[in-house]
N, C-alpha and C positions, 0 to 999 in steps of 0.2 A: 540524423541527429534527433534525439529525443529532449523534448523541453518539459520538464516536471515545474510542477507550481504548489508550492507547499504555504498555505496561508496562515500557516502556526506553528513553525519550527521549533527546535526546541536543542536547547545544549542536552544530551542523554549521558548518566553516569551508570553503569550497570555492574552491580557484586555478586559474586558467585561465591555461594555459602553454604558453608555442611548441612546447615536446618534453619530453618527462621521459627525461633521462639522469643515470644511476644513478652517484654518487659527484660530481655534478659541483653547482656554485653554481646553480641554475634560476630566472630572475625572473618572476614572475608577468605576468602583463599584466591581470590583472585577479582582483580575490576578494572576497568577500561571507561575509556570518554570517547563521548562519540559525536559527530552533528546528529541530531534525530529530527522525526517528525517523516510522515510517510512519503511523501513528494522527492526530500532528499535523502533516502532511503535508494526510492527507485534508480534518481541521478546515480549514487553512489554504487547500486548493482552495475547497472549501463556503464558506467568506469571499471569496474573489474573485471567486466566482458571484454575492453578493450574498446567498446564503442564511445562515441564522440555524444558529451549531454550535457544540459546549459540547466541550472537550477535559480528559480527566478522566487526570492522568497523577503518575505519583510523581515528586517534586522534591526534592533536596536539595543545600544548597551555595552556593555563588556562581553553579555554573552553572546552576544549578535554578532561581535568580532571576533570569537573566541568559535563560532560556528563558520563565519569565512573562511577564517583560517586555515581547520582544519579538510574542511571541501579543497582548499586551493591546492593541500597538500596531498590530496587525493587526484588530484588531475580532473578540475570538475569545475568548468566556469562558474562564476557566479556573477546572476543578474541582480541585485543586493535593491531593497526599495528601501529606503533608511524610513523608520518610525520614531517619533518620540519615547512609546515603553520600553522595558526591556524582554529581550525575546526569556522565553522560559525556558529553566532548567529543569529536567526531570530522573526519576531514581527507576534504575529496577532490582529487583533481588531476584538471584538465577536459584532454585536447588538442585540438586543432584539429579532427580526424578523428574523434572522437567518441569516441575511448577517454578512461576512466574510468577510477582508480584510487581506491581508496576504504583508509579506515583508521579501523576501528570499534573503539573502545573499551569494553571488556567491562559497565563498568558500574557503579552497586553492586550488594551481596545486601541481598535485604528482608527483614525478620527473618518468623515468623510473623504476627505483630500487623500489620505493614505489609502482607504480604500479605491478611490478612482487612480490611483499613481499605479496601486498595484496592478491592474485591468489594462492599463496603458502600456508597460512594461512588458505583460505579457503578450499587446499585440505587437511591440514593438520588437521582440525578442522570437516572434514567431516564424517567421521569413527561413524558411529552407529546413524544419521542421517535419520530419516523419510524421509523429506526433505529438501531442501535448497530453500531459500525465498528470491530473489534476487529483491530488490526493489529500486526506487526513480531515481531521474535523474545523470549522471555522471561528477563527479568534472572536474574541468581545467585539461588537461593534459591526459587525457582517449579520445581515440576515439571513434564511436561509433560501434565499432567492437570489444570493450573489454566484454561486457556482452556474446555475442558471441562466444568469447575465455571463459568465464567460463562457458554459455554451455556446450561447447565442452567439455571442463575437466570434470564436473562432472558426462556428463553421462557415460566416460569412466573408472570412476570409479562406476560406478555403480547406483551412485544418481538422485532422479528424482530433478525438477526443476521448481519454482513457478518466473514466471517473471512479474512485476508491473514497468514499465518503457515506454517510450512513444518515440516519433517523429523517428528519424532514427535510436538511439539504438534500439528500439522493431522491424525498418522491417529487422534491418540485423540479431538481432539475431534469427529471427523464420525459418532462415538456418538450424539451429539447431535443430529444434526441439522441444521447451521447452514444457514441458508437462502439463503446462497450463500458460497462460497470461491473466491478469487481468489488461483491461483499461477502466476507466468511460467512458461515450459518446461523449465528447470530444475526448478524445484520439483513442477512436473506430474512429469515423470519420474521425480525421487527418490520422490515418491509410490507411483508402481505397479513401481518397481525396474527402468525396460527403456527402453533408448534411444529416443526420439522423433526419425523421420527427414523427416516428409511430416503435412501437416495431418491427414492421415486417422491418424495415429498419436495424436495429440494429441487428436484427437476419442476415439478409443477409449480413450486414457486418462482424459481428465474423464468418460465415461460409467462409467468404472469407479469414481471417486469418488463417484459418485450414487449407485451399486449400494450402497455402503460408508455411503452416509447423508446426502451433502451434496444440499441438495436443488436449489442449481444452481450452475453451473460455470464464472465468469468465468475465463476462460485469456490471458496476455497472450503473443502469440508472437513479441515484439521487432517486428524491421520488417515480417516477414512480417504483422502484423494482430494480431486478437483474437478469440476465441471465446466462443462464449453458449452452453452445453446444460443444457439444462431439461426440465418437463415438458411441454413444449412443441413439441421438437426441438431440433438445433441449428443456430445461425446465426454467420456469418465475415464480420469488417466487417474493411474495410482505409481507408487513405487514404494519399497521397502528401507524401513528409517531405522537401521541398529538401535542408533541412542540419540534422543532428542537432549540437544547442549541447552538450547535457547530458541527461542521462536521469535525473537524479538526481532521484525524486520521480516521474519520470513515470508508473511503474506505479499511484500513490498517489491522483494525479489521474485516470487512468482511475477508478477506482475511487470518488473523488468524483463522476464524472460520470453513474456507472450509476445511483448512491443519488438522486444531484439527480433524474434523469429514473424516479425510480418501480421504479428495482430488479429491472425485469423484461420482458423481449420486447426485441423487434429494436430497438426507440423509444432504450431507453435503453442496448444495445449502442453504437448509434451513436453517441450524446452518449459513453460512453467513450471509442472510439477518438477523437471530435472533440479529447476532453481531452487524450489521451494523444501524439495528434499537435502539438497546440499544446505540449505541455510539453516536449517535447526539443527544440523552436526555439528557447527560453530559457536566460539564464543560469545556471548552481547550480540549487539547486531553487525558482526564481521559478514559480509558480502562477498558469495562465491566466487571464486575466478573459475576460468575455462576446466583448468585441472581438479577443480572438486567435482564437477558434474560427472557422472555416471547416466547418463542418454541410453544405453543398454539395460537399465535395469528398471526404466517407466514402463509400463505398457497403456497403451490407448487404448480403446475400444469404444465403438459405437451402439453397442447392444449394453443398454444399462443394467447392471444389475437394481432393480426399481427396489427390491421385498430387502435389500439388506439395510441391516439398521446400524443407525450410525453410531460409533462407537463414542460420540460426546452427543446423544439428543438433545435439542434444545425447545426448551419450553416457551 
C-alpha cells in the first residue's frame, strides 16, 4: 500500500483549446474535472496500476466534498482531515502544442489544531504502508519545517518516505533524511541556487542533495528523461513522446511509478519514465493504466550522457 499526503489539494478544471489569446472569447474543445494536487495525483496513478493507496488529505467545503467524491469514484480510500476553509479550486488551459497554463488557488490556512490533526492522521493511517508519498507545496498556515516534522515521525515509526516539494520546505526537510525526493529542473536548481545547462549539471546537482541528506534523487528533466542517483550511482532513462497532450500530473505519475516498482535501482527508474511518458499522451491529468505503458520503449543506462544539453535549460 501506498499512502500519499497531499497538504493542499485542490478541485482541478482543465480546458483544452485551439490557442489562448489574451482578452479574447476562447472555446474549449474539450475540459474535464479532476481531484488535483500532487499527493492525490500519485494516489490516483497507484489506482490505475491497480495497486491498493490511501490518500490522507485536508478537506473543506463543497470542494472538499466534491474532491472525496470524486477519489472514492476512482477506488482510492480516503483519509479526509475535515478544516474549516475551503479546499481550492484550480484552472488549467491545455494547447495543442503542449503549453500549459496553470492557475492555482492559494488555498485555505490550517489553524494549529488542523495542522497537528493532519500529522496524527498520517501516523495513524500509516500501519501496513510500503511508503508514504509526501507531495505538492504547503497551505497557509504550515511552516516550512512541517514536511520536516513528518519526516521525522515517520521514520520513527518505521516508514520510508517519498518527498516531491520544493523552495525551503525541500532544503529543511533533507535534515531529515527522506529516502528519496523527487524535483523537476526547476526545482533541482532552485535547490542548489545555479543554473542547470547539460545532464551532467543536473547530476552534480542531485548529488549535492544527498550530500545535504536526501538519500536518493528522483530528478524529472522534462523531455530530455529522468535521473536516479543514489547509493548506488546514477542512472538516466529516456523514452520517446510522439505528442505531448498534457503534463499535467505527469511528474506525479512518474513518481507513482518508481514507488509501484520498489523505490529503488534502474528497475523502478524505468517504470517512472514508462509512467511519465504515458501521462503526457493524455488528457488533463488522466492517469495511465497498465495498457498505456510501453516498458519496451524506455531505455536506462548508467553511463550518463553528462555534455548533452538540456533541451528546456533552466536559469
Amino acid at each position: 500500500m501506498i499512502l500519499t499526503v497531499t497538504p493542499n489539494p485542490s478541485l482541478d478544471r482543465t480546458y483544452e483549446v485551439p490557442s489562448l489569446d489574451r482578452g479574447e472569447v476562447v472555446r474549449a474543445t474539450g475540459d474535464r474535472m479532476d481531484p488535483g494536487g500532487k499527493g492525490v495525483n500519485v494516489s490516483r496513478a497507484v489506482a490505475a496500476a491497480g495497486q491498493r493507496t490511501v490518500a490522507v488529505l485536508p478537506l473543506g467545503g463543497a470542494p472538499g466534498r466534491f474532491v472525496a467524491q470524486l477519489l472514492d469514484e476512482q477506488g482510492i480510500e480516503v483519509a479526509p482531515v475535515p478544516v474549516a476553509g475551503q479546499t481550492r479550486s484550480n484552472i488549467s488551459i491545455a494547447e495543442p502544442d503542449g503549453t500549459l497554463t496553470k492557475i492555482n488557488a492559494p488555498g485555505p490556512e490550517l489553524s494549529p489544531e488542523e495542522q497537528e490533526l493532519l500529522l496524527e492522521t498520517v501516523r495513524r493511517q500509516s500501519a501496513g504502508a510500503d511508503w508514504i508519498a509526501c507531495c505538492g507545496s504547503l497551505p497557509r498556515g504550515l511552516a516550512p519545517s512541517w514536511y520536516a516534522e513528518l519526516v521525522a515521525r515517520a521514520h520513527a515509526a518505521g516508514a520510508r518516505i517519498a518527498l516531491d516539494t520544493s523552495g525551503p520546505a525541500l532544503l529543511a526537510a533533507l535534515r531529515e533524511r527522506p529516502d528519496v525526493v523527487k524535483p523537476n529542473a526547476e526545482e533541482l536548481a532552485e535547490a542548489v541556487g545555479r543554473p542547470l545547462a547539460t545532464v551532467g549539471d543536473a547530476v552534480k546537482a542531485a548529488e549535492e542533495l544527498r550530500e545535504r541528506g536526501a538519500r536518493a534523487v528522483l530528478a524529472s528533466l522534462g523531455a530530455d528523461g529522468q535521473l536516479l542517483v543514489d547509493d548506488s550511482g546514477a542512472y538516466f532513462g529516456s523514452a520517446p513522446v510522439d505528442v505531448v497532450r498534457s503534463n499535467v500530473g505527469a511528474g506525479d505519475s512518474s513518481l507513482a511509478g518508481f514507488l509501484i516498482a520498489g523505490g529503488s535501482g534502474p528497475e523502478a527508474l524505468a517504470s517512472a519514465v514508462a509512467h511519465g511518458a504515458a501521462a503526457v499522451q493524455l488528457p488533463g491529468s488522466v492517469m495511465p493504466t497498465p495498457a498505456d505503458l510501453e516498458p519496451d520503449a524506455v531505455t536506462v543506462t548508467a553511463v550518463i550522457p553528462s555534455d548533452q544539453a538540456l533541451m528546456e535549460a533552466v536559469s
